[in-house]
C-alpha positions, 0 to 999 in steps of 0.5 A: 500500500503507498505510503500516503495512503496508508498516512491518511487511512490511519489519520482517518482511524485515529480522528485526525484526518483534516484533508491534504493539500497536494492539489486537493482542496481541504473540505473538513473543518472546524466542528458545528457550534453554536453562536447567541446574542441579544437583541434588545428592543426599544420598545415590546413590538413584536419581531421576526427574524430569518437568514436574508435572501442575500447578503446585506439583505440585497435583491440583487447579487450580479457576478463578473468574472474576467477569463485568463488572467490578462494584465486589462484587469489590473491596470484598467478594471481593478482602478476603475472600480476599486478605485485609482489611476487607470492605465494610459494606452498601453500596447502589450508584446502582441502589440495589443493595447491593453490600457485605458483613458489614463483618469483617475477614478473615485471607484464604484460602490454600493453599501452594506445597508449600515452607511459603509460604501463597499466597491465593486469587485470581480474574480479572476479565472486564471492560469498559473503557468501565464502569470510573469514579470516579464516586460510588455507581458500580456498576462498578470504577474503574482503581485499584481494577482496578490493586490486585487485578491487582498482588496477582495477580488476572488481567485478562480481555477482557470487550467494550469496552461489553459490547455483543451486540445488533444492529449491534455491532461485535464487531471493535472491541469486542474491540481497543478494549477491549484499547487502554483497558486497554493505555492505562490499566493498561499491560498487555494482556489474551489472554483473552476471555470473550464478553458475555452478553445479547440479541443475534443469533443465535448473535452469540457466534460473532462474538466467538469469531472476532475475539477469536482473530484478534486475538490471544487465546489462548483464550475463554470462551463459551457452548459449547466444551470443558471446563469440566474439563479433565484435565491429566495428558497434554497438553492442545490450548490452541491457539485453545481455546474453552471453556465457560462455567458458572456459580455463583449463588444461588437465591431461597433465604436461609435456608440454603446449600443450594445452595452445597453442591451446588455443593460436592458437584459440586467434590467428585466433580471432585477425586475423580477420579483425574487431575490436572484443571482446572476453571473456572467463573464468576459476577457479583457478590459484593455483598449484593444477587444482582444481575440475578438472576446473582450470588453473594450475599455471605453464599453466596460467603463460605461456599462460598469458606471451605469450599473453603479449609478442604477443599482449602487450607491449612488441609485437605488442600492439593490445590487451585491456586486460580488464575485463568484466566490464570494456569493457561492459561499453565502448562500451555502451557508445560508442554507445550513444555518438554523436561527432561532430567538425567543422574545420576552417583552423587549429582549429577544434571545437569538441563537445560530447554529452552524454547519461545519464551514469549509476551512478553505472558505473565504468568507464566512457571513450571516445577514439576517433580516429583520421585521420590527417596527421598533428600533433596536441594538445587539449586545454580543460578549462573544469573540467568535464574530462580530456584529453589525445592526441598522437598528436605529435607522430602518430597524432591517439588518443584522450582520454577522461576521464569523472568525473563526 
């Protein structure tokens, strides 16, 4: 029997085993607990309480993802919505431009439902064996891929060389792409979203089956469910594959014709009565549509700040823009946690019990939605999260953040 095996079967007897990370993503964790604070009413209405559709109580959670990790999201995408100076026209070693107008942008925000502005974010489906330092480089380097996830950017599994033509290797595509990122970031991806290109048929599929078995919690592809998802009862996020569409330009350059249909479709998205999910995808973000997939920068800018003006902050606040990641792992903890309160005139007793969370989990957040019409204020004496509350003002929200 192979050494490793045998380590791990006799972790498995002893009570020890918590996952190795050779390119499998860790799934045990820390065991279920039990977490209680109080509420304490300003007057003896009566209340009701339950986990929120989304997080921040949002009617809207919108996904974006940027494919293969093309240098267009650092320096145009990243300061434009995180906020910063975008890049001037910038002509990469495929003598492609991937720079922008050279402004300085203020960011894109929508807030929390507590008075703080958070800025759009998007992930990053990327392949580690594409990230350099090299000068006129077209993709990304590590610090610049560091940068933008430690601003909340999440991180995707892309394929370690991109690979689909006959002969990949689509086992190792996956894991080696895990370990380089592992090893050079200190982090490890659960997402994958299956490189397109020529390839056998139906290759996706290859890539579906070793990106699950091997530690993924969901993956992007050609075909599946989605890419809208509503939200307001549980959703089946177990070994999810979801569908892939995507946003880019057309030859057109004198108009922003086709970023408003693509505005229109996100309109009727939102108009729809339940809470929903959606998630869409492009290439780059640079002046030049590279490979004929991307979002010129002009369209991308344009399509970014009418979104932030309808549905951020500076409009009616209903959008979560939040990346794949980050969404996926609300609604699954969402959907495991049980809250239970007991009032007793102005005090009410509320307790969480969760799930065993995921240790490779990012984030790791409770919204809770609040039905009273008086205000109120929470008194926690635990370490193990922090909480937030609007009880003074709408008297709707209570937010959650889990340590541990």
């Amino acid at each position: 029997m192979p050494k490793q095996i045998l380590l791990i079967l006799t972790a498995i007897i002893f009570g020890s085993f918590n996952g190795y990370s050779n390119g499998i993503i860790e799934k045990d964790s820390s065991k279920p607990k039990i977490i209680s604070f109080k509420i304490k009413l300003k007057s003896s209405e009566k209340i009701a309480i339950k986990p929120s559709a989304l997080k921040y109580n949002k009617h809207f959670a919108y996904s974006f993802t940027l494919d293969d990790g093309y240098r267009s999201a650092y320096l145009t995408a990243f300061p434009l919505l995180n906020g910063g100076k975008i890049s001037a026209s910038n002509k990469n070693g495929w003598k492609i431009d991937q720079g922008g107008d050279e402004t300085t942008s203020k960011g894109l925000f929508y807030t929390d439902g507590l008075g703080n502005k958070l800025p759009f974010k998007l992930a990053l489906a990327i392949n580690g064996a594409s990230l350099n330092n090299l000068p006129n480089r077209g993709h990304l380097s590590w610090e610049e891929v560091r940068e933008m996830y430690n601003a909340g950017w999440d991180i995707l599994n892309h394929s370690f060389h991109h690979a689909t033509k006959h002969g990949t290797n689509y086992l190792t595509e996956v894991t080696d792409n895990t370990k380089s990122i592992k090893e050079n970031l200190n982090f490890t991806m659960s997402h994958f979203v299956v490189p397109g290109g020529e390839g056998d048929e139906k290759y996706y599929l290859e890539y579906e089956k070793e990106a699950l078995q091997n530690g993924n919690f969901s993956v992007a592809s050609y075909y599946g469910k989605g890419p809208v998802y509503k939200v307001n009862e549980k959703v089946d996020l177990d070994k999810l594959i979801s569908a892939r569409t995507f946003v880019q330009s057309s030859k057109d350059t004198t108009s922003f014709k086709t970023m408003d249909n693509y505005l229109i479709k996100i309109d009727s998205i939102v108009k729809q009565k339940d809470p929903v999910w959606f998630n869409e995808f492009t290439h780059g973000t640079g002046n030049t549509n590279l490979w004929n997939l991307s979002t010129r920068f002009p369209d991308f800018k344009y399509y970014m700040i009418k979104l932030a003006n309808k549905y951020g902050a500076n409009g009616n606040d209903s959008i979560w823009m939040a990346p794949w990641q980050e969404v996926y792992e609300y609604i699954w903890l969402r959907d495991r946690i049980q809250v239970d309160f007991v009032q007793n005139n102005k005090e009410v007793n509320v307790t969480i019990q969760l799930p065993e969370i995921p240790k490779n989990f990012r984030n790791k957040s409770i919204s809770l939605s609040v039905d009273t019409d008086s205000k109120f204020e929470t008194e926690s004496k635990t370490p193990d999260f922090t909480i937030q509350n609007d009880g003074s003002k709408k008297h709707k929200l209570i937010v959650i953040d889990l340590k541990n």
